[in-house]
N, C-alpha and C positions, 0 to 999 in steps of 0.2 A: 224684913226688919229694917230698924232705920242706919244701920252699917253699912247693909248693901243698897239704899234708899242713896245715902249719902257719895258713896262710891261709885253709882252709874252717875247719878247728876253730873261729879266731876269728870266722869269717862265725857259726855256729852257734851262738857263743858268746853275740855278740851278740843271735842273734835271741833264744835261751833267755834272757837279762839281760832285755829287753825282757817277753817274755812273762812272768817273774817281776813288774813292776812293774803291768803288767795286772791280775794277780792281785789290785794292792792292798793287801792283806791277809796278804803275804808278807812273810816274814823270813827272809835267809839270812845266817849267819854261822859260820865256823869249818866250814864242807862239810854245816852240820844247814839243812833245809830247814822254818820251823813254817810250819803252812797254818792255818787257819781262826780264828785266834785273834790277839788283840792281841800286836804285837814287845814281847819284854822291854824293860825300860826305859822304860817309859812313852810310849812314841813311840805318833804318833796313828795312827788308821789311816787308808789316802789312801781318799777316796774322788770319782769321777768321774759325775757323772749321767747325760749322753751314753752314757760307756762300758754304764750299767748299761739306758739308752732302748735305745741298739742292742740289744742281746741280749734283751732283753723282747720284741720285734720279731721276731725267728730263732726263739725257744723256743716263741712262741704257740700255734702246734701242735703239738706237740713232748708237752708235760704234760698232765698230770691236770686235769678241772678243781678237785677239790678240791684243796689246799693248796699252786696256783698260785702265789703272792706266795713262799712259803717256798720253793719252788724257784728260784725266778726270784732271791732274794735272794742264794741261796748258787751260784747255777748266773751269774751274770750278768760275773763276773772272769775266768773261764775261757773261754767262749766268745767272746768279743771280741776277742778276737787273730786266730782265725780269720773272723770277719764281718768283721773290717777288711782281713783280705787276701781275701776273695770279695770283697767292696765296689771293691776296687782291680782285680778286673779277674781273677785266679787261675782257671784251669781246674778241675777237680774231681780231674784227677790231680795239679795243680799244690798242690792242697790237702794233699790224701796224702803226699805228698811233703814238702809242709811240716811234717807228723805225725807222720811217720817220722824223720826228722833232729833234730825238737825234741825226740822221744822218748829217740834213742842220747843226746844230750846231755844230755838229764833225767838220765838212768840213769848217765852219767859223772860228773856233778857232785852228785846230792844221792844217787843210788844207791836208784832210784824209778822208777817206770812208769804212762807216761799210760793205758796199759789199769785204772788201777784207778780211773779215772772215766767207765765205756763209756756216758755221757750224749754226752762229745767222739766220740765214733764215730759215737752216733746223731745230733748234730750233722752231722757231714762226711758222711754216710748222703743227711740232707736235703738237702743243695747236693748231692750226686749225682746227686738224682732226673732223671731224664730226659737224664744227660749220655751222648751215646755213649761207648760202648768204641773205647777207643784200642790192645786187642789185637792183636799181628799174628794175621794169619792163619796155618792151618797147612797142610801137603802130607801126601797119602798117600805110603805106600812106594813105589807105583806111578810119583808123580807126580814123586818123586827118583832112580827108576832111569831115570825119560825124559830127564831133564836129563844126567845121567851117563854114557847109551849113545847120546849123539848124535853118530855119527860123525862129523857132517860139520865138526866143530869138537872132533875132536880132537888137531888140529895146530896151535893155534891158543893160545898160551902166556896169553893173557887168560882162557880158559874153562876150560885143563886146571887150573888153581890153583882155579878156585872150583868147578870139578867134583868134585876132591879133597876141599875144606874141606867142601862139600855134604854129599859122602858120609862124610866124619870127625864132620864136629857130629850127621848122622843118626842114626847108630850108637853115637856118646857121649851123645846128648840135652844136648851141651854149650852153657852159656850164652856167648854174643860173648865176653867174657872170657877164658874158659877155654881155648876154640879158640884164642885170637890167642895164647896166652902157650905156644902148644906146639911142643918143638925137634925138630931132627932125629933128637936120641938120647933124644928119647921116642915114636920110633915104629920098631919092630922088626919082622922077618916072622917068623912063626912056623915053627918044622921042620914037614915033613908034607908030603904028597904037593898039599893042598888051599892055597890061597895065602892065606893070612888073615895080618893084621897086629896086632901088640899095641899099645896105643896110653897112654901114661901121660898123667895131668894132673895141674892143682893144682886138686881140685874145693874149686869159696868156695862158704861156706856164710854168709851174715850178715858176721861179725866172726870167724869161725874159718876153717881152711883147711887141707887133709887131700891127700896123695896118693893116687889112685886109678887105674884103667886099665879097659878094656873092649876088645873084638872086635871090624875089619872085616872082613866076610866076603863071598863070592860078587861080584857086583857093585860091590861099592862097594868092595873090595878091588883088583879091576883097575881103578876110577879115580885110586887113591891110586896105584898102582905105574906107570902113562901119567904120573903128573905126577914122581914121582919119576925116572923114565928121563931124562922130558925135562930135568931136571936136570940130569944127568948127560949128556946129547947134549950140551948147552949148556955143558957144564964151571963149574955154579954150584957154589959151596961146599957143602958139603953136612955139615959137620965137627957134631961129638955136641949141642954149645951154641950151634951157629945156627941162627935161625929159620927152623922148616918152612916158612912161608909165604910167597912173594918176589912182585914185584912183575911179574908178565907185561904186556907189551904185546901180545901180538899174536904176531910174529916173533918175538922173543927174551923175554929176562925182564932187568931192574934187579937191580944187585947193592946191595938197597935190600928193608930190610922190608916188604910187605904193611901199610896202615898200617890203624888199628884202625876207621874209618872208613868204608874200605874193604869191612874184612869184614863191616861191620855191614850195609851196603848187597849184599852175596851172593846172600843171596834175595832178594832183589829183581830183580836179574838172574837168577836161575833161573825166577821166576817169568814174567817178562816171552819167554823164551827156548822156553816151554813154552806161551806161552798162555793164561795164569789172567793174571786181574784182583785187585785187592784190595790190602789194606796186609800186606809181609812186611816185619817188621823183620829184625835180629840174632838177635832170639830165638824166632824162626820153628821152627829144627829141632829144639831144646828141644821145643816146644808140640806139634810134630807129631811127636815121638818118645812123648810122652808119651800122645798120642789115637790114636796105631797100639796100645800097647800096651795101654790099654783097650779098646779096640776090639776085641782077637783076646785078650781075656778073661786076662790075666796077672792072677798073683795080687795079691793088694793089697799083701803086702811083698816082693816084686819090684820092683812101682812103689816104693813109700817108698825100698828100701834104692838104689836108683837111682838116684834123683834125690836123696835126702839129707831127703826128708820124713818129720817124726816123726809125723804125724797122716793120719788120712782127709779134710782138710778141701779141702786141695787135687787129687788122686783123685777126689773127687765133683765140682766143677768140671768136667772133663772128661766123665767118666758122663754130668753135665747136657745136654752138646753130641754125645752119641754117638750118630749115628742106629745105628751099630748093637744097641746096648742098648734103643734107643728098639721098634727093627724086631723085637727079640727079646721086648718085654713084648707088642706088637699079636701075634703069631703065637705066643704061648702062651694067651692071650685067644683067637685064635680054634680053638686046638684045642680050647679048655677047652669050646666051643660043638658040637665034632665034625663042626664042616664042612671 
């Protein structure tokens, strides 16, 4: 809403003001940001010795050892904002995250981007080393048509809603988001003898946001249409502007949105339902929509125009984790040996 819309800006704002006085060395007035240079006006410049002890400390391996001091003098404003939130205790996604947010707010107010000092990356790089991945895990195609044709719970108004959502995010590669924000009059069946559904969204991208739609078909098609019936057993609303998603117990269903929470925790119950271990977040069938289709070889802008990526960078992330790519470089290796 726009209360809390209003309330992170100024959380943000704050932390950006902060990270400016870090700086030291900083002048903002009238939305111009000057960096490395004395403020007009004769004002002095601040300086902190601590601030500059800490970051000498973080950088030490980091630089060259020739013209160490000249780095460390102009590199030592900048980095301290983040060594004092490692120091307090921040995760290494918690870092990221701090990076990200002070970045959109760089870019709001002076109209500037922390990527044009990627020392700060190789900074937060260092405090990553060794932190695990906090990724969910992802499912084969296999391992979401098991969840989705388990009879014995498909009378079961708790399972048929996330058996649905399962097979809707599968097939959209859609982020928590995007799934929760989908109505009933954006999912249509298609004419044809074959039962397939059209499925529209708001695909977010960053700070943009686009309408899109994609295909379920075969399988995942008859769990969307068992949870829709049961809707309609049940006499729930079902009208163009309300939410696809409702709230099943069990026996019946809450005339009561699916809350976003909720959906985020999905695979996690699909997971647990099937028998795999591991961490499934929200963005499970995103992840695992994304490594079936590397997997079974799609072209590389299929993947981009799918998911909304401009580059190979995220594509090769995946490739990295594909045994099957892995299995296909050992077995052209050993043809190439003719055994």
């Amino acid at each position: 809403g726009g209360g809390f819309g209003i309330f992170t800006y100024q959380v943000l704002d704050i932390h950006c003001s902060f990270f400016c006085r870090i700086l030291g060395n900083t002048h903002t007035g009238g939305g111009t940001l000057i960096m490395g240079r004395k403020p007009s006006g004769g004002g002095k410049r601040e300086s902190t010795k601590s601030v500059k002890d800490e970051a000498e400390e973080v950088m030490e391996d980091l630089l060259p050892t020739q013209s160490k001091e000249a780095y460390l003098r102009e590199w030592s404003r900048f980095c301290s904002y983040f060594t004092h939130l490692q120091k307090e205790g921040y995760s290494s996604s918690s870092l990221w995250t701090a990076y990200s947010r002070l970045n959109g707010t760089w870019k709001t107010r002076f109209d500037g981007k922390l990527q044009e000092w990627p020392q700060l990356t190789a900074l937060l790089k260092k405090f990553s080393e060794g932190a695990e991945s906090s990724k969910s895990a992802s499912f084969t195609a296999g391992q979401v048509k098991q969840y989705v044709e388990m009879a014995s719970l498909h009378t079961n108004t708790f399972h048929l809603v996330r058996m649905a959502y399962a097979a809707t995010a599968f097939c959209g590669g859609l982020r928590c988001a995007e799934g929760y924000e989908i109505t009933h009059g954006d999912v249509t069946e298609e004419a044809g003898d074959t039962l397939v559904y059209r499925v529209a969204f708001v695909h977010k991208k960053k700070r943009e946001t686009e309408r899109a739609h994609f295909f379920v078909e075969g399988c995942f098609a008859e769990a969307v249409k068992r949870y829709i019936d049961s809707l309609k057993e049940h006499k729930m609303a079902c009208a163009a502007g309300a939410p696809f998603w409702v709230t099943g117990t069990g026996e019946r269903y809450r005339a009561s949105r699916l809350r976003i929470n909720t959906v985020y925790g999905i695979p996690s119950v699909h997971a647990k339902n099937i028998g795999l271990e591991g961490r499934f977040t929200g963005h499970a069938y995103r992840r695992s929509t994304a490594q079936v289709l590397v997997d079974s070889g799609a072209s590389t802008e299929t993947i981009k125009r799918t998911y909304g990526w401009k580059d190979q960078q995220m594509i090769n992330t995946y490739v990295k984790r594909s045994d099957v790519c892995t299995k296909e470089v050992s077995q052209r290796l050993m043809n190439a040996t003719g055994d």
